[in-house]
C-alpha positions as CSV (number, residue, x, y, z in Angstrom):
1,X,-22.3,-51.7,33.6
2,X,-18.3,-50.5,32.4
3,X,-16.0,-52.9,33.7
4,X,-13.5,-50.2,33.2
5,X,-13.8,-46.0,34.7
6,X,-11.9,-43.8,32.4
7,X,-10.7,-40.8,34.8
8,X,-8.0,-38.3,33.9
9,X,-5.7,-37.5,36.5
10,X,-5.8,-33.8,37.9
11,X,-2.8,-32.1,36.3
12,X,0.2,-30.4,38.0
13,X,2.1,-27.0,37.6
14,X,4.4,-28.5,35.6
15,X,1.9,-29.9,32.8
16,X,-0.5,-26.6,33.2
17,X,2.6,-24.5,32.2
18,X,3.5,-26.5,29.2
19,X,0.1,-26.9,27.9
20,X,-0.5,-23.1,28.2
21,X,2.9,-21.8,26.3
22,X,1.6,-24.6,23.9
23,X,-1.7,-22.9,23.6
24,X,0.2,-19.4,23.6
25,X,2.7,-20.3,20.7
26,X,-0.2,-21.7,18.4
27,X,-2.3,-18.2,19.0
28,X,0.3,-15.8,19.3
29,X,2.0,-17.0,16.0
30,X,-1.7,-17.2,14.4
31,X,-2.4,-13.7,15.1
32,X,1.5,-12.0,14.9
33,X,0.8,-11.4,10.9
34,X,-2.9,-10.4,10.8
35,X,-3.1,-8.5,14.0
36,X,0.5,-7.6,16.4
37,X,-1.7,-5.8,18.8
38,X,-4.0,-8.4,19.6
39,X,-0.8,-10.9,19.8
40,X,0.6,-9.1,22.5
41,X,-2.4,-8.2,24.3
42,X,-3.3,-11.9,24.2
43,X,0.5,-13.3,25.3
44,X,-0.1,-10.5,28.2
45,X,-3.4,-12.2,29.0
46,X,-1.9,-15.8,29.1
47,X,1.5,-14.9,30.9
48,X,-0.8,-13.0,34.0
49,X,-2.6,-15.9,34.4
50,X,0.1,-18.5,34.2
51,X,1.8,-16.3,37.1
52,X,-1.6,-16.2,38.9
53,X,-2.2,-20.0,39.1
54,X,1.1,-20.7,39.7
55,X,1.8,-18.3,42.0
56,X,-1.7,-19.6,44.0
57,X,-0.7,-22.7,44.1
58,X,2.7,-22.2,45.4
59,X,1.2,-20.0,48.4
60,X,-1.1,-22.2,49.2
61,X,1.3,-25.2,49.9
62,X,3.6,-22.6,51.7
63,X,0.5,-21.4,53.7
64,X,-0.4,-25.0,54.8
65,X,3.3,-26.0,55.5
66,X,3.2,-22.8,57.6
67,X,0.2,-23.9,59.7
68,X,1.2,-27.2,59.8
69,X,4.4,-25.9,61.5
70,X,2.4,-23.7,63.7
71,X,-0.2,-26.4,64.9
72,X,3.1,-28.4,65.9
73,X,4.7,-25.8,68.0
74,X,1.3,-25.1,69.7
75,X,1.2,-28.6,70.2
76,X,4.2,-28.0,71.5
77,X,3.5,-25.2,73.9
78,X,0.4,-26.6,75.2
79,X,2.3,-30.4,76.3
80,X,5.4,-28.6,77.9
81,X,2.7,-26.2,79.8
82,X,0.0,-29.0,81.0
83,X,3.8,-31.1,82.0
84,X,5.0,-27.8,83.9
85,X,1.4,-27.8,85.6
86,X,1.4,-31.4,86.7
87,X,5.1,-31.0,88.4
88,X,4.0,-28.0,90.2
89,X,0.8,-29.7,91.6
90,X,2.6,-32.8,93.0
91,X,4.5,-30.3,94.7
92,X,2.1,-28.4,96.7
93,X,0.5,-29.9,99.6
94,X,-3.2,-30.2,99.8
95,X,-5.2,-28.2,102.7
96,X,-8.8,-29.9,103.7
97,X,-10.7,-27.6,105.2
């Protein structure tokens, strides 16, 4: 049994961008002399996808800072209704019949 786990950490925006334009630099400047079309087709490629990972990721924290602001008010709403309800049944006088 290891006494020690090796586990990477999950990497952020940050380190995905700059391991990607890494990745595109060594390509792209592989492929500039022996084929231009494929080099741009290929920086094309990688620039999308940076955009569409970043982009996701960025939406999806605004999207749960959204509903997280939502769930508050409703939280909200709901207290200030059930108080409002409470003060208008102390008011009322019960009827027995």
């Amino acid at each position: 049994m290891r006494k020690y786990k090796l586990s990477l950490p999950l990497p952020d925006i940050t380190g995905v961008w700059i391991f990607s334009l890494g990745v595109w630099f060594h390509i792209v400047g592989r492929l500039v002399y022996r084929s231009p079309r494929m080099a741009f087709f290929l920086s094309e490629l990688i620039a999308v996808i940076l955009v569409l990972s970043g982009a996701y990721r960025v939406l999806d924290a605004w999207i749960a800072r959204v509903s997280r602001e939502e769930r508050e008010a409703l939280e909200a709403r709901q207290a200030a209704i059930l108080a409002a309800e409470k003060e208008d049944d102390g008011d009322e006088p019960h009827v027995s019949q």
